[in-house]
PDB file of N, CA, C, O and CB in Angstrom:
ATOM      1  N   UNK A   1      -2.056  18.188  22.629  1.00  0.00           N
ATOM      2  CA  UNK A   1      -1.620  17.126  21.760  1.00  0.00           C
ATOM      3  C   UNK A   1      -1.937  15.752  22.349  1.00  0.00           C
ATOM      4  O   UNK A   1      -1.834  14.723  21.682  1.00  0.00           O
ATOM      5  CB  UNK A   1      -0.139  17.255  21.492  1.00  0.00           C
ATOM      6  N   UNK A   2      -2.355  15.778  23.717  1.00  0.00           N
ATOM      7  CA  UNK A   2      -2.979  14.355  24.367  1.00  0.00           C
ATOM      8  C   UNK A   2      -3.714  13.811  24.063  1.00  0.00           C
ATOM      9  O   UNK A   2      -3.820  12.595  24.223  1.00  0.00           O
ATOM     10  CB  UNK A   2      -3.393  14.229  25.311  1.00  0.00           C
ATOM     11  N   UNK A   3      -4.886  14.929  23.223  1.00  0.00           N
ATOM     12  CA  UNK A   3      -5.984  14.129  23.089  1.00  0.00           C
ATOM     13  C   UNK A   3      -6.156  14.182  21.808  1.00  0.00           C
ATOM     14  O   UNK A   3      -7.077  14.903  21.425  1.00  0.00           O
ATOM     15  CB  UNK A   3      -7.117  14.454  23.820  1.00  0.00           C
ATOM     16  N   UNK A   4      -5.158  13.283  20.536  1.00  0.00           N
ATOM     17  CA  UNK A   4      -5.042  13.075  19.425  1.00  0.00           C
ATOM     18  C   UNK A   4      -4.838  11.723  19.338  1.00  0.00           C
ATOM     19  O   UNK A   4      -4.299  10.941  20.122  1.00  0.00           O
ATOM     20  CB  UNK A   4      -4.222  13.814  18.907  1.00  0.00           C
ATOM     21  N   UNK A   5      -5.225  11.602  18.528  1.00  0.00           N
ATOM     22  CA  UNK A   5      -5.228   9.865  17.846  1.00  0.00           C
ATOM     23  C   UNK A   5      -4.777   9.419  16.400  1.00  0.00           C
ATOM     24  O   UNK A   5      -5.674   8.837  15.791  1.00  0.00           O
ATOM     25  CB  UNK A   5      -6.760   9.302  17.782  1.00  0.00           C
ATOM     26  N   UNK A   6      -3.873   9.526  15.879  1.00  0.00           N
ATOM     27  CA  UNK A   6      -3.082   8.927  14.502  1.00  0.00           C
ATOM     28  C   UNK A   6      -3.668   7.305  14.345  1.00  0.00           C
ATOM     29  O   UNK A   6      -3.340   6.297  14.970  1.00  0.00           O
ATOM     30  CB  UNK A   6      -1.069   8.921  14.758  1.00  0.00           C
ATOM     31  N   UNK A   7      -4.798   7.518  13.107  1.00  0.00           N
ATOM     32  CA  UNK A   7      -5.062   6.161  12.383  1.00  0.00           C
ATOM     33  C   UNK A   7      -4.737   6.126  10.976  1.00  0.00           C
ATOM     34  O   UNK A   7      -4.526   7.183  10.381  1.00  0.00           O
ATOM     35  CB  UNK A   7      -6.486   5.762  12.469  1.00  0.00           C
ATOM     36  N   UNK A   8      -4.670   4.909  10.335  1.00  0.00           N
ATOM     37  CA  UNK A   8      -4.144   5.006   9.089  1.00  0.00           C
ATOM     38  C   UNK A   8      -5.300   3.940   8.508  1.00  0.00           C
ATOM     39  O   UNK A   8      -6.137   3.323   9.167  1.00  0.00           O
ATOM     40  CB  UNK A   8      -2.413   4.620   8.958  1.00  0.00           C
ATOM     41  N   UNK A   9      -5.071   3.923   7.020  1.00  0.00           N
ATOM     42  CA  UNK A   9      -5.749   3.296   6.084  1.00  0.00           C
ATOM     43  C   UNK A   9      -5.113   2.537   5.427  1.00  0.00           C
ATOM     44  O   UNK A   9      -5.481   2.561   4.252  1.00  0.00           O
ATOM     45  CB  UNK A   9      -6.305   3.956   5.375  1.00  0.00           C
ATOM     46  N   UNK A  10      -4.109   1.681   5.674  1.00  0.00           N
ATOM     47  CA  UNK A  10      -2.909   0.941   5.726  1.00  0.00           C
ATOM     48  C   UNK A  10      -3.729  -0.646   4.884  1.00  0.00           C
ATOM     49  O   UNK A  10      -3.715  -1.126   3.751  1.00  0.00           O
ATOM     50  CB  UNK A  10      -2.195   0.814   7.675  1.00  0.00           C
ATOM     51  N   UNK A  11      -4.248  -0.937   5.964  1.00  0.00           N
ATOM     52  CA  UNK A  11      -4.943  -2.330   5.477  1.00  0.00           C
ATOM     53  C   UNK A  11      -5.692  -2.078   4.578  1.00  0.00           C
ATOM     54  O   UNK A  11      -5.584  -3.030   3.805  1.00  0.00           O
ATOM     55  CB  UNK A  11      -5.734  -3.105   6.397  1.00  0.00           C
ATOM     56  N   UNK A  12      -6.486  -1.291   4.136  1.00  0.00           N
ATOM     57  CA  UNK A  12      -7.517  -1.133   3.303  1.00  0.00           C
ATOM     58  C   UNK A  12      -7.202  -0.964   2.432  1.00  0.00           C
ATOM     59  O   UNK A  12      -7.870  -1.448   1.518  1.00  0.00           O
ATOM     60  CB  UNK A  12      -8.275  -0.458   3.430  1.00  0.00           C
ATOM     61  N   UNK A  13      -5.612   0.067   1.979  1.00  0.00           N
ATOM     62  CA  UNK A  13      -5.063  -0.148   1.155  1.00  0.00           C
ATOM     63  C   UNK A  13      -4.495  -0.926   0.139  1.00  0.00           C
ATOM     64  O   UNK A  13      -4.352  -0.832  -1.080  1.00  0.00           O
ATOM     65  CB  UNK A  13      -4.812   0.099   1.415  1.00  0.00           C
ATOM     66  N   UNK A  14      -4.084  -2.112   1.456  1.00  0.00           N
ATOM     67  CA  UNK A  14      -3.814  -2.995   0.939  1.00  0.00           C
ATOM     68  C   UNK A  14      -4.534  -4.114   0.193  1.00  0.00           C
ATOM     69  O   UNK A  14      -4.088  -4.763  -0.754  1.00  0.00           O
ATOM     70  CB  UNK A  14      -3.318  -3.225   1.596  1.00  0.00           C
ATOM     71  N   UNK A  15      -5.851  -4.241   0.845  1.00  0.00           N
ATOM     72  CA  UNK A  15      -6.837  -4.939   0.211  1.00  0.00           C
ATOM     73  C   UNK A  15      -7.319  -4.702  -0.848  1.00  0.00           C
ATOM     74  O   UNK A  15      -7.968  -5.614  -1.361  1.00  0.00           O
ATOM     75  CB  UNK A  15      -7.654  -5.033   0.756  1.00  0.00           C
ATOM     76  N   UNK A  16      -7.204  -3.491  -1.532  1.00  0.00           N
ATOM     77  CA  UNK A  16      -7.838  -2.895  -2.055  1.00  0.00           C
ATOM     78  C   UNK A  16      -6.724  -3.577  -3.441  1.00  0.00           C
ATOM     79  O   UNK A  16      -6.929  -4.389  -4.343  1.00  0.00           O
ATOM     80  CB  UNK A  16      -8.111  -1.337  -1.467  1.00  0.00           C
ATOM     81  N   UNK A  17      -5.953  -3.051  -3.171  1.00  0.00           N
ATOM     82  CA  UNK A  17      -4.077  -3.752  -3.847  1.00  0.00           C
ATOM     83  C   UNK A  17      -4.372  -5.247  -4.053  1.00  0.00           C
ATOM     84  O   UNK A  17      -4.336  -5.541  -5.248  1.00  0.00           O
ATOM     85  CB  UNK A  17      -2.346  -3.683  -2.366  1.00  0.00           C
ATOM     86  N   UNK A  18      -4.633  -6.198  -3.299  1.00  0.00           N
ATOM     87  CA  UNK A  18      -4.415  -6.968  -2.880  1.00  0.00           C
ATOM     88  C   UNK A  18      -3.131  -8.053  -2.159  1.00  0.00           C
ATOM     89  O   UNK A  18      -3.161  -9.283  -2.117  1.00  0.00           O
ATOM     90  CB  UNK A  18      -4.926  -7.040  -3.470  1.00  0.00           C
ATOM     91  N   UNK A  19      -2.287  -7.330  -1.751  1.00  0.00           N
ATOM     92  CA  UNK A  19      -1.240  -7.724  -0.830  1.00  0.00           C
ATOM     93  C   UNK A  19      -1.370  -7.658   0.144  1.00  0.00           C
ATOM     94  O   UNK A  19      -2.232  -7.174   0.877  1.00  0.00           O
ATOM     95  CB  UNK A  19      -0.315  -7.320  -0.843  1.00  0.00           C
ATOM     96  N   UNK A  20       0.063  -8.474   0.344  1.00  0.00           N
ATOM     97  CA  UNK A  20       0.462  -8.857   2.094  1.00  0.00           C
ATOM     98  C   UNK A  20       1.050  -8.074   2.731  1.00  0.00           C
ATOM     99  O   UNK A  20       1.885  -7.474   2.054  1.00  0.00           O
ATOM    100  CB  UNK A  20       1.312  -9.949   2.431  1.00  0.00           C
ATOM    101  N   UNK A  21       1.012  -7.806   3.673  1.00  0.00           N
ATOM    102  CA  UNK A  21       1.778  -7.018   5.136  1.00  0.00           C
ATOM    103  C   UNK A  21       3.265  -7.504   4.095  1.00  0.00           C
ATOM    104  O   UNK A  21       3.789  -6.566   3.493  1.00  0.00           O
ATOM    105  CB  UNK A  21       1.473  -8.041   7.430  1.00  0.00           C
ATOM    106  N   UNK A  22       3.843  -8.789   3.922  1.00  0.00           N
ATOM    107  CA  UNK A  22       5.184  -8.871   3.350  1.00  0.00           C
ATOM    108  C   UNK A  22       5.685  -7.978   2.028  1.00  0.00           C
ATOM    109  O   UNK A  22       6.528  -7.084   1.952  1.00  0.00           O
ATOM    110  CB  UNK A  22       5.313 -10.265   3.019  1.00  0.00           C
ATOM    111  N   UNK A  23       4.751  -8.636   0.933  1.00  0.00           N
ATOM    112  CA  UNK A  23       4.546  -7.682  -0.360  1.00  0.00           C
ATOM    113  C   UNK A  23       4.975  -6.371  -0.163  1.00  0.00           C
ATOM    114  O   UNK A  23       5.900  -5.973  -0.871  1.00  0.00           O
ATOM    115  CB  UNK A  23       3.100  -7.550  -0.806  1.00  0.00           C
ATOM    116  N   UNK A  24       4.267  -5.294   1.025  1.00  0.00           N
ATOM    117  CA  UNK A  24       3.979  -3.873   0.902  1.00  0.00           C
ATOM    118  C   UNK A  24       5.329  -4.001   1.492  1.00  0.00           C
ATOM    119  O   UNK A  24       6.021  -3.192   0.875  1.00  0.00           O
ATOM    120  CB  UNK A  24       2.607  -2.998   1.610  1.00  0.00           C
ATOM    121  N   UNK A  25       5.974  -4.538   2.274  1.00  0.00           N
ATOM    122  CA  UNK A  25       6.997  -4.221   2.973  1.00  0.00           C
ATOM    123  C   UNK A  25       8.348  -4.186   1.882  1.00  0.00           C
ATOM    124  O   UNK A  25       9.076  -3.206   1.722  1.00  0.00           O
ATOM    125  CB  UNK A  25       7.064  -5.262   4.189  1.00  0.00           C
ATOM    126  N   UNK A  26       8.443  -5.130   1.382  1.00  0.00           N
ATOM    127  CA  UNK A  26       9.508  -5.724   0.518  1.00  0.00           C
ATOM    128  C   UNK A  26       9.552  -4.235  -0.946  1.00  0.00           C
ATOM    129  O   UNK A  26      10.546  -3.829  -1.547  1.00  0.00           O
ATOM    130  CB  UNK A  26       8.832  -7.752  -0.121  1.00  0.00           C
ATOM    131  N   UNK A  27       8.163  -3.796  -1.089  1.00  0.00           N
ATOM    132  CA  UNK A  27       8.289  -2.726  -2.045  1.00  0.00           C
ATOM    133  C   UNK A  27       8.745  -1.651  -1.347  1.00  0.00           C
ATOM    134  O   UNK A  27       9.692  -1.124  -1.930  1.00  0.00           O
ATOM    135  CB  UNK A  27       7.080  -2.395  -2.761  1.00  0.00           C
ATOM    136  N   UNK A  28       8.447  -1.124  -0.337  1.00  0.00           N
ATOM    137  CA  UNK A  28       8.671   0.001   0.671  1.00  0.00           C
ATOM    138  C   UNK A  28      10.206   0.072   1.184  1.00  0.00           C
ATOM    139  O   UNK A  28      10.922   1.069   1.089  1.00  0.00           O
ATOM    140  CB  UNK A  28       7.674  -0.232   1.965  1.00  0.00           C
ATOM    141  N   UNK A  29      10.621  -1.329   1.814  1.00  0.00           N
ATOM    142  CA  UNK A  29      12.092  -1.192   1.542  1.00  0.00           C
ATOM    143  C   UNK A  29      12.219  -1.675   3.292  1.00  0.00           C
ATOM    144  O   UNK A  29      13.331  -1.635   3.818  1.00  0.00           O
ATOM    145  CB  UNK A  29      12.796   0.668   0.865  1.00  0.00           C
ATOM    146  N   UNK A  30      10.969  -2.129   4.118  1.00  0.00           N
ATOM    147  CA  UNK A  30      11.335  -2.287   5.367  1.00  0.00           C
ATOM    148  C   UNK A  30      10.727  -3.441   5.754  1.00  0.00           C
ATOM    149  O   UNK A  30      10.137  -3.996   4.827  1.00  0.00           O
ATOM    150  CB  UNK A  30      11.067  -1.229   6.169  1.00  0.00           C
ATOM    151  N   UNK A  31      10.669  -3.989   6.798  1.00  0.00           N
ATOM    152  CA  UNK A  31      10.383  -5.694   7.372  1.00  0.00           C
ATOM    153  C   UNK A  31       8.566  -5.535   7.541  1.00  0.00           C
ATOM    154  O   UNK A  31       7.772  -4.604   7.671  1.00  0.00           O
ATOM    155  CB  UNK A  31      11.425  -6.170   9.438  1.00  0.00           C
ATOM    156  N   UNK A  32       8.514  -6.746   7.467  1.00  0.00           N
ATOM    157  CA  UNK A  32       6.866  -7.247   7.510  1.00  0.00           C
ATOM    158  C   UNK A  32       6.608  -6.572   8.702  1.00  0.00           C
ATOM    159  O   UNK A  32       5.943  -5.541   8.598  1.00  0.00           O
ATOM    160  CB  UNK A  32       6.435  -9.035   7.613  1.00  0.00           C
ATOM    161  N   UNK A  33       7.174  -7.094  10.389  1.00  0.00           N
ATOM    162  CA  UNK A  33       7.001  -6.046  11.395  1.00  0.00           C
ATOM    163  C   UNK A  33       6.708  -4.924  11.616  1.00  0.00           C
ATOM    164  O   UNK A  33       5.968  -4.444  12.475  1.00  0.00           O
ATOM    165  CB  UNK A  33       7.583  -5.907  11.780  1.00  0.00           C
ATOM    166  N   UNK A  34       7.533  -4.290  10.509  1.00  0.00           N
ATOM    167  CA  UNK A  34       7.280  -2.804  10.233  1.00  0.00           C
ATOM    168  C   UNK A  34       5.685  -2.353  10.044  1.00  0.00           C
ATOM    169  O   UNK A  34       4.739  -1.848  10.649  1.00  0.00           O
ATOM    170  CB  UNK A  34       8.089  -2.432   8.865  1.00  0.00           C
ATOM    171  N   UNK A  35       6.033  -2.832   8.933  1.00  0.00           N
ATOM    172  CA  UNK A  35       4.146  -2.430   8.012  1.00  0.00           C
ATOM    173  C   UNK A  35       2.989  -3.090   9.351  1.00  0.00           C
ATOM    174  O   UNK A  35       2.166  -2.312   9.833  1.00  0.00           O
ATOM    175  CB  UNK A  35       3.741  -3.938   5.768  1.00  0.00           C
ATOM    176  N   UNK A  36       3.047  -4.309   9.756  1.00  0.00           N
ATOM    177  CA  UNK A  36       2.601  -4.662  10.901  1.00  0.00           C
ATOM    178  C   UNK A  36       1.963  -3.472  12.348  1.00  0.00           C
ATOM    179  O   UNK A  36       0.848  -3.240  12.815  1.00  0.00           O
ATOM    180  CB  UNK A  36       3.783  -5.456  11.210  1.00  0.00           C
ATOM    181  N   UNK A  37       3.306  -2.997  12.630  1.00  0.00           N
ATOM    182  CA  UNK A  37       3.447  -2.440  13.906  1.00  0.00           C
ATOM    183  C   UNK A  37       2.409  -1.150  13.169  1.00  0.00           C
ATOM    184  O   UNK A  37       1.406  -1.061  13.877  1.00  0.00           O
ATOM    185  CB  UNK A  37       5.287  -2.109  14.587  1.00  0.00           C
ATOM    186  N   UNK A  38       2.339  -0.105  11.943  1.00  0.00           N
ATOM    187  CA  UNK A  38       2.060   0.794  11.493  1.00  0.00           C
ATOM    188  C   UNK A  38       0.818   0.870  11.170  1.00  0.00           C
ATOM    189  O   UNK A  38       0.184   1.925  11.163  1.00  0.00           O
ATOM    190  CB  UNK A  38       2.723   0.991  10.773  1.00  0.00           C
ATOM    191  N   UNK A  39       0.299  -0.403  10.831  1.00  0.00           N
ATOM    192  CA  UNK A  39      -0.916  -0.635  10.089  1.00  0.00           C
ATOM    193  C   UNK A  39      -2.012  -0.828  11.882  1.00  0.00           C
ATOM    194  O   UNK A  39      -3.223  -0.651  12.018  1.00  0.00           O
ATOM    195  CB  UNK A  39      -0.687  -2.407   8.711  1.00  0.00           C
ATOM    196  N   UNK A  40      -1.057  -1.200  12.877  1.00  0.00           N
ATOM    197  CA  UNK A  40      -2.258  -1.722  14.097  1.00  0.00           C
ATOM    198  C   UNK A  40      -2.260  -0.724  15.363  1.00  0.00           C
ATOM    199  O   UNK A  40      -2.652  -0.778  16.529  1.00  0.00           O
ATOM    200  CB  UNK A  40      -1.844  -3.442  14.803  1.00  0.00           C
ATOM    201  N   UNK A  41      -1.619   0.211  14.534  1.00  0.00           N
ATOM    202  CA  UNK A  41      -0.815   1.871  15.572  1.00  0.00           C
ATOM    203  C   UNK A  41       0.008   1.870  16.692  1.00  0.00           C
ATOM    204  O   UNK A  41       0.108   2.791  17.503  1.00  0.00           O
ATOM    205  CB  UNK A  41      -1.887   2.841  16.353  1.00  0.00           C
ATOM    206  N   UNK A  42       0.620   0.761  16.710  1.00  0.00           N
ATOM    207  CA  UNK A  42       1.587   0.584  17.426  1.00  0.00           C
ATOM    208  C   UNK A  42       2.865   1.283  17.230  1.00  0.00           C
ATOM    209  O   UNK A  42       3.763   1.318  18.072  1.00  0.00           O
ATOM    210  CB  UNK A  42       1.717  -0.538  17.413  1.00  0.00           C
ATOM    211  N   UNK A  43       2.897   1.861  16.023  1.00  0.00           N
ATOM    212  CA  UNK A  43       4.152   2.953  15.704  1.00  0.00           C
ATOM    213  C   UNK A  43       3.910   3.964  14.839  1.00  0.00           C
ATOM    214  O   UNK A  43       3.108   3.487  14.036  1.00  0.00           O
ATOM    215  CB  UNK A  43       5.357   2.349  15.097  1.00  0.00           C
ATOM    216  N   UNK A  44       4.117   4.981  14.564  1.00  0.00           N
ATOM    217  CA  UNK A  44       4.274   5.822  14.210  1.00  0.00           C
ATOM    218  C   UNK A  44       5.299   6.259  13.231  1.00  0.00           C
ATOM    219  O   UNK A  44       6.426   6.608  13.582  1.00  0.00           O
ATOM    220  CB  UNK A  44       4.198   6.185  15.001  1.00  0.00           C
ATOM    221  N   UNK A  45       4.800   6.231  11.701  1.00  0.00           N
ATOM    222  CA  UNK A  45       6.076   5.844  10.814  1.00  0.00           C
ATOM    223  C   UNK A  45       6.991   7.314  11.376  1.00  0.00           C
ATOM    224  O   UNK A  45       6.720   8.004  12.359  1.00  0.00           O
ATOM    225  CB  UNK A  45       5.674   5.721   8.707  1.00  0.00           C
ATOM    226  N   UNK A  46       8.230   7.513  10.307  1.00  0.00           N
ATOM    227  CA  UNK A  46       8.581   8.909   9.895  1.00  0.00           C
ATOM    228  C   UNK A  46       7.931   9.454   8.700  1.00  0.00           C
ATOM    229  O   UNK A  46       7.171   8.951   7.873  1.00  0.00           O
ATOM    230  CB  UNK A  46       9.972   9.007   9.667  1.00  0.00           C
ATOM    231  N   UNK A  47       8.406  10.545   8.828  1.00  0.00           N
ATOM    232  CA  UNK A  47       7.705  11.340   7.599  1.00  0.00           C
ATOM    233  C   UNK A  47       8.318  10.922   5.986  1.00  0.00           C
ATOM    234  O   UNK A  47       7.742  11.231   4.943  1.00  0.00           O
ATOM    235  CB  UNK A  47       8.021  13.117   7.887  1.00  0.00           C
ATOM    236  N   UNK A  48       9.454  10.248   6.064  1.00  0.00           N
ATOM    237  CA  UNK A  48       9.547   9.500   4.776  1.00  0.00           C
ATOM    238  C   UNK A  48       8.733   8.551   4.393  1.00  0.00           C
ATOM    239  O   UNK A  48       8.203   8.471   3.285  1.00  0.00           O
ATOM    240  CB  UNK A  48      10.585   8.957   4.657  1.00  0.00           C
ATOM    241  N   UNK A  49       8.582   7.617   5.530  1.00  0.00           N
ATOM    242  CA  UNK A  49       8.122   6.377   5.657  1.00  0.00           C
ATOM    243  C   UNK A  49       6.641   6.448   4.904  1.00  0.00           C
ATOM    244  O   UNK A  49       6.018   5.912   3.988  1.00  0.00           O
ATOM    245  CB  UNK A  49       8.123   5.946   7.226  1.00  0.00           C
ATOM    246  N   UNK A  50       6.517   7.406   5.851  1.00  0.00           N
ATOM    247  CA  UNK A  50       4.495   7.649   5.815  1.00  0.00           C
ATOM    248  C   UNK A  50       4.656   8.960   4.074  1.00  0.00           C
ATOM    249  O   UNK A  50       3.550   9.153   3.568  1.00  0.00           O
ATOM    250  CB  UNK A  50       3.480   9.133   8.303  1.00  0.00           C
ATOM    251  N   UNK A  51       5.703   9.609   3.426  1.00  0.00           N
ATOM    252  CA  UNK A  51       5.336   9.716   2.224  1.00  0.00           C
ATOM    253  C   UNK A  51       5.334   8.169   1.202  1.00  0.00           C
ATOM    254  O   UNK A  51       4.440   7.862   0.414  1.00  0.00           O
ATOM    255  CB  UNK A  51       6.278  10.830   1.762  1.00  0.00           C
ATOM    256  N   UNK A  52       6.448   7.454   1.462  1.00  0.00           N
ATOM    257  CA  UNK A  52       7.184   6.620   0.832  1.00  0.00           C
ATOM    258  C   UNK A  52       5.426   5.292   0.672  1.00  0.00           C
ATOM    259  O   UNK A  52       5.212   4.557  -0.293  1.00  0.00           O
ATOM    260  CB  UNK A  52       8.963   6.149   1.984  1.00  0.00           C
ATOM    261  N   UNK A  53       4.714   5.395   1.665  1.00  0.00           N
ATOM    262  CA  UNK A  53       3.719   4.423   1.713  1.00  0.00           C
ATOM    263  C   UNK A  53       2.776   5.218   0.999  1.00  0.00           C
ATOM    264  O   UNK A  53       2.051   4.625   0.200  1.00  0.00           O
ATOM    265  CB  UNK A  53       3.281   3.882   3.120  1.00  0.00           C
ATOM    266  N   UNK A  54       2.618   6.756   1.173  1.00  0.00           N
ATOM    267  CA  UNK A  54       1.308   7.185   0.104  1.00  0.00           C
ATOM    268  C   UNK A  54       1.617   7.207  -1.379  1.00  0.00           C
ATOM    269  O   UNK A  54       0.785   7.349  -2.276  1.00  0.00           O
ATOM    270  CB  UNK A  54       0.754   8.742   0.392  1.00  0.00           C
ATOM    271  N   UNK A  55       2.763   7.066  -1.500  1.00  0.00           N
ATOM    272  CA  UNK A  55       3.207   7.064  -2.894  1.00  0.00           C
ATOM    273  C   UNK A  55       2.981   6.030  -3.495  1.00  0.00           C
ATOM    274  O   UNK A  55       2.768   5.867  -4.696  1.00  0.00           O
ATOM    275  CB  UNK A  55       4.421   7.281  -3.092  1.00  0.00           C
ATOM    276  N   UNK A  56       3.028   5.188  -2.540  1.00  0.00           N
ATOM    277  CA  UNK A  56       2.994   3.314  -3.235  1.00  0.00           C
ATOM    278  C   UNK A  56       1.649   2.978  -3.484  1.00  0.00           C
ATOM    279  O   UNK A  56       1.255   2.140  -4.294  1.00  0.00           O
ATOM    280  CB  UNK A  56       3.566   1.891  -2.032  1.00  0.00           C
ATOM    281  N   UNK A  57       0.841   3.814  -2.599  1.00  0.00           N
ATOM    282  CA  UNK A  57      -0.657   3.425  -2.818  1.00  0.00           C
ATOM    283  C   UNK A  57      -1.133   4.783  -4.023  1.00  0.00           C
ATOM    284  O   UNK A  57      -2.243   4.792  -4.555  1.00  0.00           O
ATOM    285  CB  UNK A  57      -1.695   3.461  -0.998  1.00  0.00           C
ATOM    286  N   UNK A  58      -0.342   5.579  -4.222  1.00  0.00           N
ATOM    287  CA  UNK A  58      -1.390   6.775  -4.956  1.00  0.00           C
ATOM    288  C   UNK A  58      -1.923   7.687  -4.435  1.00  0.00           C
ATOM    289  O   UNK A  58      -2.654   8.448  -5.069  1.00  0.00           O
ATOM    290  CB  UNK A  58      -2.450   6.416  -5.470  1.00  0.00           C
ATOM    291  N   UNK A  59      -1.643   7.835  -2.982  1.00  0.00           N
ATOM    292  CA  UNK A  59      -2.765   8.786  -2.623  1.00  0.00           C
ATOM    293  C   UNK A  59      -2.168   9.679  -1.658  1.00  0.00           C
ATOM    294  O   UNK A  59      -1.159   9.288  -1.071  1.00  0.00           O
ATOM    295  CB  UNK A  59      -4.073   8.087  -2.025  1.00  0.00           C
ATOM    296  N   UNK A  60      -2.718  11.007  -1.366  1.00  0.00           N
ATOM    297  CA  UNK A  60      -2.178  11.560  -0.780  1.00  0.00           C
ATOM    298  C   UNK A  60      -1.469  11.067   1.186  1.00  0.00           C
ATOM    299  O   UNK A  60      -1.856   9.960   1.561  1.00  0.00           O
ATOM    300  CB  UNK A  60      -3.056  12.516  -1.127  1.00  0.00           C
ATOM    301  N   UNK A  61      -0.746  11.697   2.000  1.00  0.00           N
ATOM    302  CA  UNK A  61      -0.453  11.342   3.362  1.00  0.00           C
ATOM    303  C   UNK A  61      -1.659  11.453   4.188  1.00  0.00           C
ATOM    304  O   UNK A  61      -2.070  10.616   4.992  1.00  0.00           O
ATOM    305  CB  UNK A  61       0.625  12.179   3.920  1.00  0.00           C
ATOM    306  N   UNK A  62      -2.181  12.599   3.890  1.00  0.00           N
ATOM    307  CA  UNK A  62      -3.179  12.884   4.643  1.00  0.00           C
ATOM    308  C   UNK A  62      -4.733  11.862   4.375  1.00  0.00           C
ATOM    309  O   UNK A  62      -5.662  11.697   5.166  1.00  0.00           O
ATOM    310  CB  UNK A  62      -3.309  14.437   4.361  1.00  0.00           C
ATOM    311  N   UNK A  63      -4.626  11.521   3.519  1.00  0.00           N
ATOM    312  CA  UNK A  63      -5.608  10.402   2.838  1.00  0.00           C
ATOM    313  C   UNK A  63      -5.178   8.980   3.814  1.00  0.00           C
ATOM    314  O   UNK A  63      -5.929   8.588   4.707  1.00  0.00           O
ATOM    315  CB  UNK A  63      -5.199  10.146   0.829  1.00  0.00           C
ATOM    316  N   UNK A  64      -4.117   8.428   3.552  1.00  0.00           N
ATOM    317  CA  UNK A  64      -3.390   7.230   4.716  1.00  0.00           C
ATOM    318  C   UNK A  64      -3.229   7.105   5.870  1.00  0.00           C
ATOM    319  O   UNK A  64      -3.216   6.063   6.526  1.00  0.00           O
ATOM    320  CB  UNK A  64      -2.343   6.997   4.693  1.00  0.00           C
ATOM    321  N   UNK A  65      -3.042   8.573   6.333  1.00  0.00           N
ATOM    322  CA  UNK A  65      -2.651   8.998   7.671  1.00  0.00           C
ATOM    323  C   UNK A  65      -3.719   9.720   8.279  1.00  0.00           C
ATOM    324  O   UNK A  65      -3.640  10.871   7.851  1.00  0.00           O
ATOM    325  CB  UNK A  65      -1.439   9.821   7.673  1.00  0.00           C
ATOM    326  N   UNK A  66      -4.746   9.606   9.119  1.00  0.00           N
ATOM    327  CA  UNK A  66      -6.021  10.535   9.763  1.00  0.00           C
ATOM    328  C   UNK A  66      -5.766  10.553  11.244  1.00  0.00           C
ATOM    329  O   UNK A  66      -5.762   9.522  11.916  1.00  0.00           O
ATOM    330  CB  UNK A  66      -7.677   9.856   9.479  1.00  0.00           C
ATOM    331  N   UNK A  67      -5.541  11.831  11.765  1.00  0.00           N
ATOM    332  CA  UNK A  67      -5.105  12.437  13.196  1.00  0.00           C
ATOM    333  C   UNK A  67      -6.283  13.095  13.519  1.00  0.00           C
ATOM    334  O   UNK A  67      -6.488  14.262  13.184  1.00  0.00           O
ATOM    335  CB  UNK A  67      -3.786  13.490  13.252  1.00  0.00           C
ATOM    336  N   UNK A  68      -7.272  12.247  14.312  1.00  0.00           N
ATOM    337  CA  UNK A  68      -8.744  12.351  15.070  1.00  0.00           C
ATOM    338  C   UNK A  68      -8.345  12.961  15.963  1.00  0.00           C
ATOM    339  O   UNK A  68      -7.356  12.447  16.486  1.00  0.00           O
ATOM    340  CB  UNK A  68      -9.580  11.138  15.564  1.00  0.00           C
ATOM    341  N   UNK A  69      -8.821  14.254  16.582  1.00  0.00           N
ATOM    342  CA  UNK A  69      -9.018  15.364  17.913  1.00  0.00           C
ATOM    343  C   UNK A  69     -10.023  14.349  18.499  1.00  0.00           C
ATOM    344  O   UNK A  69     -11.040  13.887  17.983  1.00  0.00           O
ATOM    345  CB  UNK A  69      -9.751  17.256  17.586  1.00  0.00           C
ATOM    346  N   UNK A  70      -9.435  14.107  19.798  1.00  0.00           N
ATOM    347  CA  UNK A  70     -10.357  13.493  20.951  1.00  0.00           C
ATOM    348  C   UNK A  70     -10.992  14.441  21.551  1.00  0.00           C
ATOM    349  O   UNK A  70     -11.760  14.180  22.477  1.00  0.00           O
ATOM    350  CB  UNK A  70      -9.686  12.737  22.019  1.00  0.00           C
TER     351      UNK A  70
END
């Protein structure tokens, strides 16, 4: 499990949307920091979190969420 890497499609999402780190947060239900820390892999949502964000965008977890084997 060391040599795994959790990236997301967070920003792209959002661009795609066109919102802010604030926007996505304020719909999602948690602080700009939040979406921040998640979007630059500094954290690791929960498994609500990370459904609660594919839902907002449409798309599946596994679509948002990509866990690269090093």
């Amino acid at each position: 499990m060391e040599n795994q890497e959790l990236t997301n499609q967070i920003k792209v999402q959002r661009a795609m949307k066109n919102i802010t780190q604030e926007e996505l947060a304020a719909q999602i239900g948690v602080t700009r920091k939040t979406i921040n820390t998640i979007e630059t892999g500094r954290f690791i949502p929960s498994t609500i979190l990370a459904i609660k964000l594919a839902r907002y965008f449409g798309i599946k977890v596994e679509e948002l969420f990509i866990l690269i084997e090093k």
